[in-house]
N, C-alpha and C positions, 0 to 999 in steps of 0.2 A: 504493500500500500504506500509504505515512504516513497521509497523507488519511483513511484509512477505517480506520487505528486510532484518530488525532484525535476522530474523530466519536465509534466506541461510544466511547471513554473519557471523553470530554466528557460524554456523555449519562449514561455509569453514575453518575459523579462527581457531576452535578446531581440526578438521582436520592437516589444514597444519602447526599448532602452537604445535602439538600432541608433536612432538618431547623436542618441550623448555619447556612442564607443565611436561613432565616427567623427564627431566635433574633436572629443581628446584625443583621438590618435593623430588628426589632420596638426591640434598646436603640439602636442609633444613634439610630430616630425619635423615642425616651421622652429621649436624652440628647440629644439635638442637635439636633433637629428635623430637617426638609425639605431638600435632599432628600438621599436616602438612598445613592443611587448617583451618585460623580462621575464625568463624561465630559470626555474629553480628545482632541484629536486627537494622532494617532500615525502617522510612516510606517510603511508597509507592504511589503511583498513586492513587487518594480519600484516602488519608492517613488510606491506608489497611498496616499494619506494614509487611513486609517479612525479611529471611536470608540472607543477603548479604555472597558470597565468596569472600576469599583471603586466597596469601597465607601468612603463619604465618611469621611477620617480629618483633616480639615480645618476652619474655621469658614468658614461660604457666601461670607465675601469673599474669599481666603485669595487669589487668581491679586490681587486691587487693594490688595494688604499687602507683598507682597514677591515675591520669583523664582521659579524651576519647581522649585526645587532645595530641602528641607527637610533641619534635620538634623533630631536626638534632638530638640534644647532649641527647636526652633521652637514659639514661643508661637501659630502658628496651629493647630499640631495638638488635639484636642480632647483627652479624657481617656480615652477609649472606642477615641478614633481610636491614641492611642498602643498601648492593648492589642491593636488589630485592626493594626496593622504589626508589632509586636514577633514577635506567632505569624503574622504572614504571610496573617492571614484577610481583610485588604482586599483580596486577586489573584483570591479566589475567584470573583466575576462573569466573571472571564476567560473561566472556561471558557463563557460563552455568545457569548465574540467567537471561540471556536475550533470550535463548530460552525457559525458564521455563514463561516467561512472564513477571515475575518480575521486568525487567529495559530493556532498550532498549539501542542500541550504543551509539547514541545522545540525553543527556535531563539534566536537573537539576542533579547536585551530589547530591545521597539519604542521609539524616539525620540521628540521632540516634533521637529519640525520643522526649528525654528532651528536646534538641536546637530547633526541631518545634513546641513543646508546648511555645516555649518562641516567638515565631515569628507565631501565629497560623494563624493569618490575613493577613501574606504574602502568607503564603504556601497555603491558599484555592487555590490562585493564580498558585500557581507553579505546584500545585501536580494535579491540570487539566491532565497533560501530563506524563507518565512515568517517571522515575530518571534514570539516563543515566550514562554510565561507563566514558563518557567528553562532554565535553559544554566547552562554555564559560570562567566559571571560574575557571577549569581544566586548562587551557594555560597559566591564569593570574598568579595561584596559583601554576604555577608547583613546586617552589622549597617555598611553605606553611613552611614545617618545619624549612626553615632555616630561613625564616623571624621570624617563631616564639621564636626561639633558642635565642634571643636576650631581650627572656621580664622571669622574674621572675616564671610568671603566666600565662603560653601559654596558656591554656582554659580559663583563664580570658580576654585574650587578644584576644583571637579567638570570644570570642561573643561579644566583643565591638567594635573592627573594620574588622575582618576580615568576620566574617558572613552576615553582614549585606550588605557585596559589593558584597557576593557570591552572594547573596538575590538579589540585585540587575540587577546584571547577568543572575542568571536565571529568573527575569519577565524579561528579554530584551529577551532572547532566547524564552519564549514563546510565546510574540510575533511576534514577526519575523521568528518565526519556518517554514522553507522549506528544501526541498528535495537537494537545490542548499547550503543552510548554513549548512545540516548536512555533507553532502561531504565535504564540506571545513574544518569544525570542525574536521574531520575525516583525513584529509590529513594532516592538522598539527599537529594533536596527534602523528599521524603516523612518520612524520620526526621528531617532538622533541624529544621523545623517540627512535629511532635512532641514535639522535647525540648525546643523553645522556648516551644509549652503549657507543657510539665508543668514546666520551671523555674518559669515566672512562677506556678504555682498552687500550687507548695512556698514561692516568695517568699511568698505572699497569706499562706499559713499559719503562715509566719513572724511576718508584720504584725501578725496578729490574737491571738498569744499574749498 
């Protein structure tokens, strides 16, 4: 039944989203060039490793400059790339890793690799269930980077306190996992993302008085 609300909703999403993945790829390529979408690997579901999409909020060197871990103030991030994390519009390629099968709307945020080698004993745990574009600690974590922006050592500080409560987060979601928690996951993403457009474009109008 998940499965095959994943699918229409991925589908209607890229459908009726068509217009905003084609607007951000058009200024990503006019600001940033090439390429437009970054791929990363990500464990998966029985930690089967797949590609995760997004789009590029980084400069092309940006993995041979520093860690997996970005805050706010990372000088790799671009200026485009900052506005497309702020309202959350870098996740939206997801949904063509959730009709590929590879993650679903609602489930655990996917890992890079090394951080679930470091946590292997949680994750049998977690990775039970797809890894999902929000959960849980998506809402908690929305503004992740700026919490991080504050410590010397953001990947250091990400796997001492910050992972371990994602961690925690997602064995709450996969217990409690229904059809009634993922709607509501789903409608908050929905409106914080929303009002994190429309702040940053009351900001802009600020700016420009």
């Amino acid at each position: 039944m998940k499965r095959w609300v994943d699918i229409i909703a991925a589908a209607f999403g890229l459908i009726v989203l068509g217009p905003v993945l084609a607007i951000a790829a058009i200024v990503i390529r006019l600001a940033a060039g090439s390429p437009v979408i970054f791929r990363q690997e990500r464990m998966g579901k029985d930690f089967r490793p797949f590609t995760i999409y997004k789009f590029r909020t980084m400069i092309v060197n940006a993995p041979m400059m520093g860690g997996s871990i970005a805050s706010s103030g990372d000088p790799r991030i671009t200026r485009i790339g900052g506005v497309l994390r702020r309202c959350k519009l870098d996740e939206l390629p997801q949904l063509v890793n959730v009709l590929k099968g590879d993650m679903s709307l609602v489930g655990p945020r996917p890992e890079v690799p090394k951080f679930v080698a470091m946590f292997k004993r949680d994750y049998e745990e977690i990775l039970q269930v797809r890894p999902g574009i929000t959960d849980l600690a998506s809402l908690k974590y929305q503004h992740e980077a700026k919490i991080l922006e504050q410590y010397q050592n953001p990947e250091e500080e990400y796997v001492r306190s910050v992972l371990p409560d994602k961690i925690r987060l997602a064995k709450a979601y996969v217990r409690r996992s229904s059809l009634l928690l993922d709607v509501t996951l789903i409608l908050k993403t929905v409106f914080r993302v929303v009002n994190a457009s429309a702040s940053k474009a009351r900001s802009n109008e600020v700016a420009d008085l």
